[in-house]
Structure formats: C-alpha cells, structure tokens
C-alpha positions as CSV (number, residue, x, y, z in Angstrom):
1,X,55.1,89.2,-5.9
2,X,57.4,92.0,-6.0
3,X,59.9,90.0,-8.3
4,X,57.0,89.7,-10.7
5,X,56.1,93.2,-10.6
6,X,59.3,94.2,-11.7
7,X,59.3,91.7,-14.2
8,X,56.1,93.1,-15.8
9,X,57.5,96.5,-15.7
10,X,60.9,95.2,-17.7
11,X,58.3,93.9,-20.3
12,X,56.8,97.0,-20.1
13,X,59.9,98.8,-21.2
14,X,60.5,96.5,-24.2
15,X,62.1,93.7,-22.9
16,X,60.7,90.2,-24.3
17,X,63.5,88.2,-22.2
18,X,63.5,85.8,-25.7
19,X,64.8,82.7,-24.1
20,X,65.7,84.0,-20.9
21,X,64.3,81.3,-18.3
22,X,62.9,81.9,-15.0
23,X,62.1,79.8,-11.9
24,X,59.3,80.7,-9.4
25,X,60.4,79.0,-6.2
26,X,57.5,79.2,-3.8
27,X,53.8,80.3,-3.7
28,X,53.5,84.3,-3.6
29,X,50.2,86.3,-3.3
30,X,49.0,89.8,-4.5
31,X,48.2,92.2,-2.2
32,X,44.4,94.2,-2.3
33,X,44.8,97.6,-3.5
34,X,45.2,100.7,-1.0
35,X,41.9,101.9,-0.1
36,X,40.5,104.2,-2.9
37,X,43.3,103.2,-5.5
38,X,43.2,101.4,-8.7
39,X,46.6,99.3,-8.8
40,X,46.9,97.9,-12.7
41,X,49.5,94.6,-13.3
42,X,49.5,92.4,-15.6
43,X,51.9,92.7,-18.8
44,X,49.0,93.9,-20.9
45,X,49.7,94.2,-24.6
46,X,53.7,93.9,-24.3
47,X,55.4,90.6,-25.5
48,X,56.7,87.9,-23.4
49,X,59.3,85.4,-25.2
50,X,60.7,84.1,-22.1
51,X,60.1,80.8,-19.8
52,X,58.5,80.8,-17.1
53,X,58.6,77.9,-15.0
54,X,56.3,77.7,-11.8
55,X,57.7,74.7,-10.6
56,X,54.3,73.8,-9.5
57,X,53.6,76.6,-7.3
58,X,50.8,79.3,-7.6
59,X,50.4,82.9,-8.0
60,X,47.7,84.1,-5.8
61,X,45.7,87.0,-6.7
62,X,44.2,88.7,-3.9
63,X,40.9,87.0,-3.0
64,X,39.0,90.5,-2.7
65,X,39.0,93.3,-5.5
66,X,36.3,96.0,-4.4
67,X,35.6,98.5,-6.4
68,X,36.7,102.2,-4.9
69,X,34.9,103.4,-2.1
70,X,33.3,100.6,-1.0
71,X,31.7,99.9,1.9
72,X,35.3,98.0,2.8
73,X,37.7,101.0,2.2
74,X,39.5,98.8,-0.5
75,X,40.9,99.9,-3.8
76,X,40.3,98.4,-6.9
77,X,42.9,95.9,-8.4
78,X,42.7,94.8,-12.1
79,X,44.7,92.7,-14.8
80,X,45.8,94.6,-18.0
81,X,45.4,92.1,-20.7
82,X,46.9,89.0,-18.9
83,X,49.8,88.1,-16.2
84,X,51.9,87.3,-18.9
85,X,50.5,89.8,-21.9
86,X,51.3,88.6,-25.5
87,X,53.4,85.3,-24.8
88,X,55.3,84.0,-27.4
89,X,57.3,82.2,-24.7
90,X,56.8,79.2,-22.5
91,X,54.5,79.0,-19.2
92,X,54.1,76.2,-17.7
93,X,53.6,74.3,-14.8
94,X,51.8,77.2,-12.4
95,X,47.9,77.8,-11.0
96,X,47.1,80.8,-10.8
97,X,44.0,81.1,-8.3
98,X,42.3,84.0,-6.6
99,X,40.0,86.9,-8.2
100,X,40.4,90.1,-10.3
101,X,38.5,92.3,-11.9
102,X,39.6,92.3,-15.9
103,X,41.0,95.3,-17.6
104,X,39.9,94.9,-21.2
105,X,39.9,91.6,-23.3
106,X,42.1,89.3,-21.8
107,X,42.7,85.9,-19.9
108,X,44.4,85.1,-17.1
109,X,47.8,83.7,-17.9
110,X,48.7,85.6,-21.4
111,X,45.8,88.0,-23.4
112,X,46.9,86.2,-26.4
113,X,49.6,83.5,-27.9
114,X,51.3,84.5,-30.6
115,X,54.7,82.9,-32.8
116,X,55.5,79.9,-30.8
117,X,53.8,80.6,-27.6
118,X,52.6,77.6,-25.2
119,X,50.9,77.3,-22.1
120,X,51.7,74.1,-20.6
121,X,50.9,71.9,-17.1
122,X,49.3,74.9,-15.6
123,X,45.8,75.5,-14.2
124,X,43.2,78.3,-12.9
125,X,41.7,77.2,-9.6
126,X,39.3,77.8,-6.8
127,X,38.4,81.6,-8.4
128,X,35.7,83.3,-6.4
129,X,35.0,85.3,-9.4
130,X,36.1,86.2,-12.9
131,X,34.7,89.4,-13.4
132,X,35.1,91.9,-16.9
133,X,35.5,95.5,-15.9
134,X,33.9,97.1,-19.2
135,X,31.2,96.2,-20.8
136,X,31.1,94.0,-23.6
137,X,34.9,92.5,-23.0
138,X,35.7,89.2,-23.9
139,X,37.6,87.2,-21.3
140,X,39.4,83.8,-22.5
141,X,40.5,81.5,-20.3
142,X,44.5,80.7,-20.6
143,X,44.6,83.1,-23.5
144,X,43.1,83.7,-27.0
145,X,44.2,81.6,-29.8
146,X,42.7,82.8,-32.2
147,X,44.7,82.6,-35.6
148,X,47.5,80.4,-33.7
149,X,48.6,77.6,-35.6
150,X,48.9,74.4,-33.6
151,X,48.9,73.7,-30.1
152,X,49.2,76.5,-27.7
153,X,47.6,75.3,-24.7
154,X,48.3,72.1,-23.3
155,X,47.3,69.8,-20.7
156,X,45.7,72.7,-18.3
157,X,42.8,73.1,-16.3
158,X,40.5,75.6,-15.0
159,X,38.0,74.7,-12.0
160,X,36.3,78.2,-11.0
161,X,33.4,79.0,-8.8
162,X,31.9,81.5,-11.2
163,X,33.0,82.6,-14.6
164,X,31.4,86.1,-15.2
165,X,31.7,88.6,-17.9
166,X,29.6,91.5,-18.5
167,X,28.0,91.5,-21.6
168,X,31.1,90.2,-23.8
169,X,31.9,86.1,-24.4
170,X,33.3,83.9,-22.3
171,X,35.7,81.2,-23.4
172,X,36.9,78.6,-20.1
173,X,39.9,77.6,-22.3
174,X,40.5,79.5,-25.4
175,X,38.5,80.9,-27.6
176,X,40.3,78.4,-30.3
177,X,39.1,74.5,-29.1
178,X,41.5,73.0,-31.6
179,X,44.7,75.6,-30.3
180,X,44.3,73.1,-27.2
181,X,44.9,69.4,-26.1
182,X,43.8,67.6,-23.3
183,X,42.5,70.7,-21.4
184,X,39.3,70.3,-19.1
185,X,36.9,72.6,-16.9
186,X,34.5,72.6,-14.4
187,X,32.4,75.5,-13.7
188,X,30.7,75.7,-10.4
C-alpha cells in the first residue's frame, strides 16, 4: 500500500511513467483513516502511461469509510478521481475490492481512458458499497470512455453488493458499452 502511495504521489508530481512497467507481487490493503481525518488517494486528474500488472492479486480498500465523527471514531477515506487517474497506460490483470466513498466523478480503476489506454483481465469484487461523496457525481465503473476510440476495457468484471450514487448516474462498466468487450456484472 505504501509502494502505491508513493506511486500516486510521483504521478502527482508529473510523472506519467510512459512505458515504465510495474509488477504488484502480493495482495495489499488500505488502511481506514485516523479518527476525524479525511485521507484522499487515488491519482485523481494526473496521467498514468505506465503498466501496471497485478499479477492476479488485489488491492483491498478498507472495508469501512465512516464519515468524520462518527459514532466509530473513524476518519473518512475517499478516492480522487480513480486509483489510477487519467490512464493512458495498461492495467490489467488486478480486483480491486473493498469500499470508498468517491471524491468527484470517477471509477474505480482510472476516472477516465484516454490515448491508448486499456483496462484488461481485471475485476471489482465483493464491494459493500459504492458510494458518491457530492451530490449529483457520476461514478463509472472501470473508467469513463466516453470519446475513446476502440476498445478500452476488456474482458473485466464487476460483482458488487450495492452500487450507490447520490443523485448523479451510475455506469457498472463504462459509461461507453461499445469502449468494452466481453465485460459482465452482477449487482446484488
């Protein structure tokens, strides 16, 4: 988790890694937020050109995001945009499972796929919740596709237990069916 952090925060700082290939090697989980803190991650609106390879293991977002002050104690944790922000690299082969509460428009994996971007082999799984922070955000899936020319998003899947946005849309895949092949869903 901490490796990915400072991934993010390379992105952050202008970095695409443009073929630059990584290997995640086992299973790592997010931690909850510190009682009455907001923790942000996620590369938001930054570019990602890299590969990321999961090598079939998961990211595991923490399985309880309370909002501050809580009955709990917990801080709030939240996604900026997407794990892997504006990919016009190469995930595949990664589930990403867990909850969050969404910082904007977004998707899991990437907020959007732009260039030559793909999501491939990789799934969302056994969510508790998929819950938009602000009002009237729009949360897609994978990623939004809109405009993408192609096939982003391949052979992925998403089986959640709820798939809840505020007042905005609500896309289990993409927001762009033909952008994707041989994806399925099942919402609980």
């Amino acid at each position: 988790a901490e490796d990915f952090v400072e991934l993010s925060s390379a992105v952050a700082e202008g970095n695409s890694f443009e073929g630059k290939y990584f290997v995640q090697t086992a299973d790592f989980e997010f931690e909850n937020a510190p009682a009455d803190e907001t923790v942000v991650y996620g590369m938001g609106e930054n570019e990602f050109g890299g590969i990321y390879d999961g090598c079939g293991n998961k990211i595991i977002l923490a399985d309880t995001y309370k909002e501050v002050n809580n009955e709990e104690g917990l801080g709030t944790k939240k996604i900026k945009g997407g794990l892997f922000g504006r990919l016009s690299g190469i995930i595949k082969n990664i589930t990403v499972t867990g909850s969050w509460r969404l910082d904007g428009d977004g998707a899991v994996f990437a907020k959007n796929v732009i260039g030559n971007g793909k999501i491939i082999n990789c799934g969302i799984s056994d969510f508790k919740a998929l819950h938009a922070y602000d009002w009237g955000t729009v949360f897609y899936g994978f990623a939004s596709t809109a405009g993408y020319d192609g096939i982003a998003i391949y052979n992925c899947f998403n089986y959640s237990e709820e798939f809840i946005t505020s007042t905005g849309e609500s896309y289990p895949i993409t927001d762009n069916q033909s952008a994707a092949e041989n994806c399925y869903y099942y919402l609980k």
